[in-house]
N, C-alpha and C positions, 0 to 999 in steps of 0.2 A: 250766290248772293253773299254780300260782305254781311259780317256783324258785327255789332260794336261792343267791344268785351265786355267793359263796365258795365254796355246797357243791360245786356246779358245775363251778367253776374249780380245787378243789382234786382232785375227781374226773379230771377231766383229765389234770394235773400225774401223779397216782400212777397210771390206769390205760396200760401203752402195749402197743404189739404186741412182743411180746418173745420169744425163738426158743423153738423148737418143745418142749425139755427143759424151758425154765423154767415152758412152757405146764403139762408133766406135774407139777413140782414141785409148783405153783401148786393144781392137780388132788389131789395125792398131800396138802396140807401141809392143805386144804381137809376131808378123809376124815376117818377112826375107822381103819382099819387103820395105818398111821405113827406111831401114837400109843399103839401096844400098848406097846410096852417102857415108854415115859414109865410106862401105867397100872400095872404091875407094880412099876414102881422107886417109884411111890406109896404103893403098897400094902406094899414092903419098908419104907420107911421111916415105912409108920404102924405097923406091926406091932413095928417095932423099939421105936419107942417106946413104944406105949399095948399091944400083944400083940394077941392074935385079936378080943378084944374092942373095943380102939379099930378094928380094920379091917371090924370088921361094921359099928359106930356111922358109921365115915366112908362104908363104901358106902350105908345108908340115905341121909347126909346129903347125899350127892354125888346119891345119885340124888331126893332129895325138891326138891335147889336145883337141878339140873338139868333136872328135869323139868319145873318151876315157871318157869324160865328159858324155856323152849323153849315154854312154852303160853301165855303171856305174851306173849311175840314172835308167835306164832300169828297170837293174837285181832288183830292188829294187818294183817296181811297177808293172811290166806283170809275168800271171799267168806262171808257169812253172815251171822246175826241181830244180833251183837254189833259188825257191823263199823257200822251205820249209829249206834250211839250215840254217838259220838263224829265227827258230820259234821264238825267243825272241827279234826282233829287230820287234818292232813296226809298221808293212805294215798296214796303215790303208784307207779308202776312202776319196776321192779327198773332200773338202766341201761341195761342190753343191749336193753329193751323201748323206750326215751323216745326220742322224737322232739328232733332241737336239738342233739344235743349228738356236738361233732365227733369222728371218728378213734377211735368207743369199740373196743377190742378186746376179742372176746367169744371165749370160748375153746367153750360149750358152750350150748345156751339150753336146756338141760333143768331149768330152775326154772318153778316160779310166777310171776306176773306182778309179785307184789307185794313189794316187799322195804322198805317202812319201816321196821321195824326188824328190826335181823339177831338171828335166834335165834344163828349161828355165835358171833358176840362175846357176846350175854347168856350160852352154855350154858359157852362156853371161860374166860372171867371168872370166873364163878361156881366155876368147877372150881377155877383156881387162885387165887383168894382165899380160898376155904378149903382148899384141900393147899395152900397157904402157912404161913397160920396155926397149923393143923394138925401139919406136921411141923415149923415155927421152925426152921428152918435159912434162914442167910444166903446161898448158892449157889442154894437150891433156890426161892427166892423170885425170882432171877433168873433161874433155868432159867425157871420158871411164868411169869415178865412177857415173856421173849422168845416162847416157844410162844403166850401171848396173842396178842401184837402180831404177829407171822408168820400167826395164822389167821386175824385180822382184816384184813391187808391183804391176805392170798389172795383177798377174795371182793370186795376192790375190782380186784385185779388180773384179777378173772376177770368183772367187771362185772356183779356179783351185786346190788353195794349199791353208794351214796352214803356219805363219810365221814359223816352226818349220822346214817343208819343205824344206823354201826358204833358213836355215840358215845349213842345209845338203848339200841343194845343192852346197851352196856357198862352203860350205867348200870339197866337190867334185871338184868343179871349183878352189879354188887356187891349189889343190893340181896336177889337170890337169895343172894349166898354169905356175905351177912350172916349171914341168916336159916338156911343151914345151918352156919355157924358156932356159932351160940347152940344151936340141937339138937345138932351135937356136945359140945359142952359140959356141957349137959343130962344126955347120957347116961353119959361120960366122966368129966365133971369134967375137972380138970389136974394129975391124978396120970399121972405115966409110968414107965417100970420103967429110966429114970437115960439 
């Protein structure tokens, strides 16, 4: 199996063995529990603006690009019918799995084998590319790009994935949170109550 140097060598550089707390952070920042308040302070702020109605249109939305996100990444990584279509797209193993590559620190090997592309970054993108746009606030747009980039380098930190991975998924994740961008819209419009 070919490797891609950079990916390789950048993988390296950001993953290392790091003490035992930052192991759990790593663990904690990776999850859905940690991220409860984030999702409420979402939902205050869509509600503030659009009322009960933008907050139903944005959980559809969120959950139509997120799910789209996550099966998307899927098809890429578990063994099955749709994985042999694409022989020439590079399916390769998660880090913690690959042979070659030195000093990885692995915190947990309870994944899959396959990690080409990270659903973490497609489904975490997608989220906040649209509660970016969604609520237009200028904090809240870098609140959403630091919780990105913090999930996404959790699962390098936890040798989940390859930057290579993490920059498919991403780009799964905008194209997910396009597309719930435009259905919220859709349903909403760009009326909000001031």
């Amino acid at each position: 199996m070919n490797n891609v140097t950079w990916d390789w060598a950048l993988f390296e550089l950001l993953n290392f063995d790091g003490p035992t707390w930052l192991d759990s952070v790593m663990v904690a920042i990776s999850g859905v529990a940690m991220w409860i308040p984030l999702y409420l302070l979402i939902i205050y702020m869509v509600w503030r603006r659009y009322s009960w109605r933008g907050v139903v249109a944005l959980l559809v939305a969120v959950g139509l690009a997120m799910g789209a996100a996550d099966m998307i990444a899927g098809i890429f990584k578990h063994s099955g019918p749709l994985k042999h279509v694409w022989e020439s797209f590079p399916v390769r193993l998660r880090p913690m799995f690959t042979e070659g590559l030195t000093d990885v620190s692995v915190v947990s090997t309870k994944h899959g084998l396959y990690g080409t592309v990270s659903a973490h970054a497609a489904t975490i993108v997608s989220l906040a590319l649209l509660c970016s746009v969604v609520v237009q606030r200028k904090w809240f747009t870098v609140l959403m790009t630091v919780v990105a980039i913090a999930v996404c380098y959790s699962r390098i930190y936890l040798a989940c994935h390859f930057p290579q991975d993490i920059l498919l998924g991403t780009a799964v994740g905008i194209v997910a949170g396009l597309t719930g961008v435009w259905l919220f819209r859709r349903v909403v419009g760009e009326k909000s109550r001031g």
